[in-house]
C-alpha positions as CSV (number, residue, x, y, z in Angstrom):
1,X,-4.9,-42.1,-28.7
2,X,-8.5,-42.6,-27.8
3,X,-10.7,-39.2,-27.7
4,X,-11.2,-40.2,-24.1
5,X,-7.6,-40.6,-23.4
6,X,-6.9,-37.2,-25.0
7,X,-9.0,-34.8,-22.5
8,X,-7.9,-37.3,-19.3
9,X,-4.5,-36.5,-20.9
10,X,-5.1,-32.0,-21.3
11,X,-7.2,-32.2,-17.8
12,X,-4.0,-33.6,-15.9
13,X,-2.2,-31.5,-17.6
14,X,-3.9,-28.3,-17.1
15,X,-4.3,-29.6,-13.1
16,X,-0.4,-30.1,-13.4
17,X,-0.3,-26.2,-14.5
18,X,-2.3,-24.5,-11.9
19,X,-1.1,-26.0,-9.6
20,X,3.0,-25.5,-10.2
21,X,2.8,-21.8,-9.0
22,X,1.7,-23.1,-6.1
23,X,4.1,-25.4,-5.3
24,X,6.7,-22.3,-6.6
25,X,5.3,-19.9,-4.1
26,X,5.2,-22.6,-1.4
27,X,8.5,-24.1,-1.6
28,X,10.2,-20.2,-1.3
29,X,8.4,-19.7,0.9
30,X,9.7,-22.2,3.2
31,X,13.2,-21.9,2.1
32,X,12.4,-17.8,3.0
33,X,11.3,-19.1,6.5
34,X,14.4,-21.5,6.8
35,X,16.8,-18.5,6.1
36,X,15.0,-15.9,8.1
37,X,15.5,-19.1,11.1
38,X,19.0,-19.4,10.5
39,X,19.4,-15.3,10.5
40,X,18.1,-15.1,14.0
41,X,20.4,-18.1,14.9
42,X,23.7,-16.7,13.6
43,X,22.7,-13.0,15.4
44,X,21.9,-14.5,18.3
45,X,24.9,-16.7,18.6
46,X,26.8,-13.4,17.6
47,X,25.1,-11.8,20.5
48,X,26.1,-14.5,23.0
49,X,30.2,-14.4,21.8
50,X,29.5,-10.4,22.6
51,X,28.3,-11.4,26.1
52,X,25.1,-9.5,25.6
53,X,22.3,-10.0,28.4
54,X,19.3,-11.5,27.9
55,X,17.7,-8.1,28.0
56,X,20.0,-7.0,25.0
57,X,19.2,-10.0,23.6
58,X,15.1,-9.3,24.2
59,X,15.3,-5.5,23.0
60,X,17.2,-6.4,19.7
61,X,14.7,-9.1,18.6
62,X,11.6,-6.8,19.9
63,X,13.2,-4.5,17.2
64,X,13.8,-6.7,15.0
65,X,10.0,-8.1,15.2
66,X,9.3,-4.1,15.2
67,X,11.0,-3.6,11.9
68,X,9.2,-7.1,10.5
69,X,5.6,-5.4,10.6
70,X,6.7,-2.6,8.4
71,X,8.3,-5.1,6.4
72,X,5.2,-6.7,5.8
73,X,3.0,-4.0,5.4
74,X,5.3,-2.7,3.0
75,X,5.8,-6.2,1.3
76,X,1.8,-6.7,1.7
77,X,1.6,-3.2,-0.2
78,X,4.3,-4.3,-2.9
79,X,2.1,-8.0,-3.7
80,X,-0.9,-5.8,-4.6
81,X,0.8,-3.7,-6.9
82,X,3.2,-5.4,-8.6
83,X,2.7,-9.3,-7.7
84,X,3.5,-11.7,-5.6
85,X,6.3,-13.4,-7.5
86,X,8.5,-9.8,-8.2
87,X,7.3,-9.6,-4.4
88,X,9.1,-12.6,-3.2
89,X,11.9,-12.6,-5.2
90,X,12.9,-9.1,-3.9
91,X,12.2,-10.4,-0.5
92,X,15.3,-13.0,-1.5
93,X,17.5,-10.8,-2.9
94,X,17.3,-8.5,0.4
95,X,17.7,-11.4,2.9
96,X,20.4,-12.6,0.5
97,X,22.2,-8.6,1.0
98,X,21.7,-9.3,4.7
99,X,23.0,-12.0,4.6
100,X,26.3,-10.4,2.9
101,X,26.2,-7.4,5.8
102,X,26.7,-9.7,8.2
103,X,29.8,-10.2,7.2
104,X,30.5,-6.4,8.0
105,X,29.6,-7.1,11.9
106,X,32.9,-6.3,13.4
107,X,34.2,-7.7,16.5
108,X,35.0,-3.9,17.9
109,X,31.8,-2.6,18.0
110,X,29.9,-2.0,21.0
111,X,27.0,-3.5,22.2
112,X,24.7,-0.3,21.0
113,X,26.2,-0.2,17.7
114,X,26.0,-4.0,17.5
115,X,22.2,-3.6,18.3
């Protein structure tokens, strides 16, 4: 290989390697969005077989957005300290752990408890 050849060769490479975390972060990112979409799908679908009212409906998500600025204050609080890439994959795990409780939702519960 040419001298010239060589460095075009490292430069792309190097490009190649600061960018990949990028496009690590990125990509779970929008996978997290996708599966924080679908979680407020399948609730509020849930909600709708329970024959909540739109004001249920509006007061669970109001808590639920609530909730989400601790959660990323807290998560916010957690990047500084120990990273964003321990950050995120935590984030995963617990949506993932939701994910699973959802599965203890049962039919008998009443709207409040539901809530």
């Amino acid at each position: 290989l040419q001298p010239t050849e060589t460095v075009a060769r490292t430069e792309a490479t190097q490009q190649r390697d600061a960018l990949l975390p990028f496009v690590v972060i990125s990509s779970t990112y929008l996978l997290f969005t996708i599966t924080d979409g679908a979680l407020r799908m399948i609730v509020l679908l849930h909600a709708y077989r329970k024959s909540f009212t739109a004001m249920e409906v509006t007061l669970m998500f109001v808590l639920y957005e609530l909730a989400g600025v601790g959660t990323n204050l807290a998560a916010g609080i957690a990047g500084a300290r120990w990273g964003i890439r321990a950050t995120l994959v935590t984030g995963l795990l617990l949506q993932i752990v939701t994910f699973g409780l959802l599965f203890g939702w049962e039919d008998g519960w009443s709207k409040s408890q539901a809530i």
